[in-house]
N, C-alpha and C positions, 0 to 999 in steps of 0.2 A: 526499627531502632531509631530512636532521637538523637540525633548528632547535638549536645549541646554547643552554644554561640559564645565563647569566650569575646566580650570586648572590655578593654581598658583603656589608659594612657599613663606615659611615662614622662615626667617632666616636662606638664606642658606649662605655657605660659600663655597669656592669653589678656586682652583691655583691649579700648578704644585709647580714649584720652588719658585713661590711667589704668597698669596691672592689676584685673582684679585676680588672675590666677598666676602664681608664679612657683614653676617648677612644683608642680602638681601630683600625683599619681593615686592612682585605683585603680580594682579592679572588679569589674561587678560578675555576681555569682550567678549564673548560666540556668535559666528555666525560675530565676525567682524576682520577685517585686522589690527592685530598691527606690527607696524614699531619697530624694535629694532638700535639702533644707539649708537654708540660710537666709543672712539681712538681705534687703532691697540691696542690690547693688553687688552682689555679691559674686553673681556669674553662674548664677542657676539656667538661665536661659540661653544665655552666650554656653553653656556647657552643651545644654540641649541641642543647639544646633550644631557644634561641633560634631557631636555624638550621630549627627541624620546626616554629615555630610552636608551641611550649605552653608558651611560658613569656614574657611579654610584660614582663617587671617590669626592662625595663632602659629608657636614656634612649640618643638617637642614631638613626641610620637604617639601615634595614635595604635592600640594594641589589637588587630583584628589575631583570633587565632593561633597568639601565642607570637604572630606575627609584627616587628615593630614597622610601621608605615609613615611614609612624609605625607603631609598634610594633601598635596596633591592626589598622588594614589589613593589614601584613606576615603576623601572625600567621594570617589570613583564610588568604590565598594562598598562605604555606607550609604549612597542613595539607595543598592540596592540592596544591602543588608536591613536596611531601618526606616520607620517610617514614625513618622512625627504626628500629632494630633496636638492642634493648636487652641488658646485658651479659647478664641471664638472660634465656634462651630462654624462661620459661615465664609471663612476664612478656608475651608478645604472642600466650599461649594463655587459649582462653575455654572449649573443648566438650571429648569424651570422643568427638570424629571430626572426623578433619582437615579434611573437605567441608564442615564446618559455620562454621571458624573462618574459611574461604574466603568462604563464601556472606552470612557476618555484615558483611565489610570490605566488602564491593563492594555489600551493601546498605545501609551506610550510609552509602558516599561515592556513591550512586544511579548506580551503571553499572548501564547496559542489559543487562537479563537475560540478553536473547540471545548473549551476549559471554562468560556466568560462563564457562560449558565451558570454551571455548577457553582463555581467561585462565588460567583453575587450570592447566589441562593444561599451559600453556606455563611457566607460573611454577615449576610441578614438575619441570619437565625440564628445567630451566636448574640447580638445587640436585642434580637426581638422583634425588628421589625420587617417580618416577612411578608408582611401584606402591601409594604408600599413602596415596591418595585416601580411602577406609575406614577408615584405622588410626586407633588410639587413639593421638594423641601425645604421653601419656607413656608410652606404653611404649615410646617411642624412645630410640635412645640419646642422650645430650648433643650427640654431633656432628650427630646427625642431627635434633635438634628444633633447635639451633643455624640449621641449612640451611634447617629447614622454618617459621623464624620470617623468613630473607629471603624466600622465596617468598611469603609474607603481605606482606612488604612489595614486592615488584616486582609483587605479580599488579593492582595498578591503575595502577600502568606510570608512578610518577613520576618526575620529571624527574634528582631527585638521592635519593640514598640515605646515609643518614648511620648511621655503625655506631658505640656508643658500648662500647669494651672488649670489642666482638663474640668475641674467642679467648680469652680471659683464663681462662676456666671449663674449656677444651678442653687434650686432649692433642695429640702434634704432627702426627698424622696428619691430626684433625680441622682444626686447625685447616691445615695443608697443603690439603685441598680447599675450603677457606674461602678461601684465597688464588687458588686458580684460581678461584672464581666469581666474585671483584673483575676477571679481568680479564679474563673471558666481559662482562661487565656494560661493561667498561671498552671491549672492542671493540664493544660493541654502543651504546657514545656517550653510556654513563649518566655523569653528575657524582657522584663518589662522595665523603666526607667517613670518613676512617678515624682515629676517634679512641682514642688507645694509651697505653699506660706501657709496652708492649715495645720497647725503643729497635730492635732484631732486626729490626721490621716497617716500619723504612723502606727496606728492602730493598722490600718488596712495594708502594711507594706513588711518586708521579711528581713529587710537590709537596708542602711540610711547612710547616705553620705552626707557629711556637715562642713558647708563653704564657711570659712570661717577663716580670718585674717590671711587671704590670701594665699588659702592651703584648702583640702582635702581631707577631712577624717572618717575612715569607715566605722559602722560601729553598726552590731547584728540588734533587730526591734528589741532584746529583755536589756541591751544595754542601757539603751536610751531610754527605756519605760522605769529602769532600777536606778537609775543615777540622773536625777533632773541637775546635779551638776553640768552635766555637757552640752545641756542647751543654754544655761545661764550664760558657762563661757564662751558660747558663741553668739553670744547678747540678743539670745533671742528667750523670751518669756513663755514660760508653759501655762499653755489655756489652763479654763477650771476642768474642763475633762482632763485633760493630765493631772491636777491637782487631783482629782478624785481617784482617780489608778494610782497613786503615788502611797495616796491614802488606804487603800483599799487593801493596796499590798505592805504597811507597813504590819495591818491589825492580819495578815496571812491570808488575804485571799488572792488568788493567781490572778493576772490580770493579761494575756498577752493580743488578745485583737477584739475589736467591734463586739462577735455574740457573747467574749467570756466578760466585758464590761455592760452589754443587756440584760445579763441575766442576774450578775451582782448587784444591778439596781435594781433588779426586777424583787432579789430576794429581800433586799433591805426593805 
């Protein structure tokens, strides 16, 4: 049985030089892909780290479990509730062989030895690349150190996974098999956090939070795919593949992820 991962917050507030979240609140839905979206500046990544635990400098509560937590504590529980994957891949590399940047994570969140094997093996196979347990990775490609930075973050199995501009660096192949690992991950009941400036990729997400003047709006993918209102008002512009889903669906064809927009062009 899968214990689903309830996390939120509750009134938080959160800036450096200026508030860009003030008295805040969500909460994201447990075993599914929420989209975060908003302007440069908005607090999409300042969210992100809040959410992994490394970054404690905001006021409000952080909702583990149903549970409200002060930023202290919070921060405890989500390093090891959550694990972060950074825009650059190389950014969550340490050695000059992949086995080592495996066996570095798992010692020092102190999982039992007996467990690494399997763990690495399994966290590789989930990304694809089981063959390069030895390899040097940078001599990988982008997509492929991309892939081999979530495997470092699933091989200690936490509960949610937050991706901060994870495809932004990637071409579209790459990032195309980055989207089927969300929702390998997705089936297998992980809480995913997919934070973007690609308006494109709320195709590939379930649930989207929109930073937007200083606040938080939830709102489930047909909302945001049926009302290009709520991204105007949050002054951010819908690509031409949104324009085309918008369109698609005005003349009645469904439009709600990635293959049912492949195949609507496929058939036009």
């Amino acid at each position: 049985m899968v214990v689903p991962f309830k996390l939120g917050a509750k009134q938080l507030v959160c800036g450096y030089e200026q508030v860009v979240l003030n008295r805040a609140s969500f909460q994201l839905e447990p075993g599914k892909i929420t989209g975060v979206i908003g302007q440069n500046g908005s607090g999409k990544s300042t969210l992100g780290l809040i959410l992994a635990g490394l970054n404690r400098n905001y006021r409000g509560r952080i909702i583990l479990d149903q549970q409200p937590l002060k930023p202290r504590v919070a921060a405890r529980l989500l390093q090891h509730e959550t694990a972060l994957v950074f825009q650059n891949p190389d950014h969550s590399l340490l050695f000059t062989r992949v086995r080592d940047d495996f066996e570095f994570i798992l010692q020092n969140f102190q999982v039992s030895g007996s467990s690494w094997g399997e763990r690495i093996q399994h966290a590789l196979s989930i990304v694809g690349l089981e063959k390069f347990l030895d390899a040097n990775p940078y001599e990988l490609s982008g997509g492929e150190r991309q892939r081999l930075a979530i495997a470092l973050a699933i091989v200690r199995d936490p509960a949610c996974l937050i991706y901060d501009e994870a495809t932004s660096m990637l071409d579209t192949d790459a990032r195309t098999r980055i989207y089927q690992i969300l929702q390998d991950l997705k089936t297998a009941h992980k809480t995913q956090l997919w934070i973007t400036h690609n308006l494109d990729e709320l195709l590939v997400v379930d649930n989207v939070l929109v930073l937007a003047n200083h606040t938080i709006k939830q709102y489930t993918r047909a909302e945001i795919l049926h009302q290009p209102k709520i991204l105007v008002q949050a002054g951010l512009k819908p690509t031409l593949v949104l324009e085309l889903v918008y369109q698609l669906q005005k003349r009645g064809h469904e439009v709600q992820n990635l293959a049912d927009l492949q195949r609507e062009i496929h058939a036009l």
